[in-house]
C-alpha positions as CSV (number, residue, x, y, z in Angstrom):
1,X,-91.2,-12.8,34.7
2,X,-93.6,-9.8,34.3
3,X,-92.8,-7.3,31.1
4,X,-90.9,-3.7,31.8
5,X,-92.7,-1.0,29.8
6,X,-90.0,0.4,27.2
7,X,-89.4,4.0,27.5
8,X,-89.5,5.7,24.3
9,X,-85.9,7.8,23.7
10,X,-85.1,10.8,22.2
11,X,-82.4,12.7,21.2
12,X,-82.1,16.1,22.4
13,X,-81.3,18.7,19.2
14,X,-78.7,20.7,21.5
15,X,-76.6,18.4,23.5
16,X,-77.3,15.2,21.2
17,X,-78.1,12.9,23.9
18,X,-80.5,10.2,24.2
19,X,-83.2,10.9,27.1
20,X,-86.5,9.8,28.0
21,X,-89.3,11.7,25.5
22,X,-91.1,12.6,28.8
23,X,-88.2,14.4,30.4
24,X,-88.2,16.5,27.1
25,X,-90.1,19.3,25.5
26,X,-91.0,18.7,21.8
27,X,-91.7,21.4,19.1
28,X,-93.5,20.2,16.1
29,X,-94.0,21.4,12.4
30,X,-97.2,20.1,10.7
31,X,-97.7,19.6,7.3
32,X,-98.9,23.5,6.8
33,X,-95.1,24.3,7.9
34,X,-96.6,25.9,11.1
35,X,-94.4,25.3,14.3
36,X,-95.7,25.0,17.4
37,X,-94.5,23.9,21.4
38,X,-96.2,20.1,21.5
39,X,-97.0,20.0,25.3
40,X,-98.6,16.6,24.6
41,X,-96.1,14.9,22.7
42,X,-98.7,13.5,20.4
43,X,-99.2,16.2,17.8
44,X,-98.8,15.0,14.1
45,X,-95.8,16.0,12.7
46,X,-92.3,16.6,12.4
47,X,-90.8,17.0,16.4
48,X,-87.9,18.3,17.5
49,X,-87.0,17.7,21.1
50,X,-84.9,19.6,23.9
51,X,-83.8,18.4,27.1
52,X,-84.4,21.2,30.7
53,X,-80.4,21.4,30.9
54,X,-79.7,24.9,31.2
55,X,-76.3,24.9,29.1
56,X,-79.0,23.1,26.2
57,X,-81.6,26.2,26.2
58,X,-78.7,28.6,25.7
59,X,-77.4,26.4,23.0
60,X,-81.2,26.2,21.8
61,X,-81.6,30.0,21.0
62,X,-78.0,30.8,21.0
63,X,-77.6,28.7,17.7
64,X,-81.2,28.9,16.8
65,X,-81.2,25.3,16.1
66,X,-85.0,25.0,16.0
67,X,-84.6,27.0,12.6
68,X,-81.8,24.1,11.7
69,X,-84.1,21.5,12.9
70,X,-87.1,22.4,10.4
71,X,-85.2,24.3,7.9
72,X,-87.5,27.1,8.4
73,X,-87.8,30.9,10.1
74,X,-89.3,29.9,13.9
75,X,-90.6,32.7,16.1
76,X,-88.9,33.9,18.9
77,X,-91.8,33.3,20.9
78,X,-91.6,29.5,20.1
79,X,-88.3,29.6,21.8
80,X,-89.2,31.1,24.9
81,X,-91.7,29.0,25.2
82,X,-89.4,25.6,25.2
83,X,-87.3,27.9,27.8
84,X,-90.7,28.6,30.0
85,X,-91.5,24.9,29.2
86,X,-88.5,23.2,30.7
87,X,-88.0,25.7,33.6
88,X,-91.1,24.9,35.1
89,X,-90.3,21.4,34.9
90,X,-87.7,21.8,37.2
């Protein structure tokens, strides 16, 4: 009986469901508090993901939950980019 591969499954800070990590953009904080869009999904660090549903990226900026996430001040540009991120996954 050959092994299926486990998809790793993460939970999408807007909409709170469970979705495969590679169907979702990740932001990270490092340990110097600097956020950053985590096009990898290997950077060290604190992650927060989002899922490419439109009604979640309003959410997203509309609530500023990135700021919730990491309890800290995230640029605005961050948050275009995780909107520039997923559209182009599309």
């Amino acid at each position: 009986m050959p092994k299926t591969k486990k998809i790793p499954m993460r939970m999408c800070i807007a909409c709170r469901e469970m979705k495969p990590k590679s169907e979702m953009t990740r932001v990270v904080r490092n340990a110097e508090g600097e956020i950053a869009l985590d096009l990898t999904g290997k950077a060290p660090g604190r992650g927060a993901y989002v899922c490419a549903e439109e009604a979640c990226l309003k959410k997203l900026t509309g609530k500023k939950l990135l700021n919730k996430a990491f309890s800290a001040n995230v640029e605005e540009e961050i948050y275009r980019g995780v909107e520039e991120d997923a559209l182009g996954e599309k």
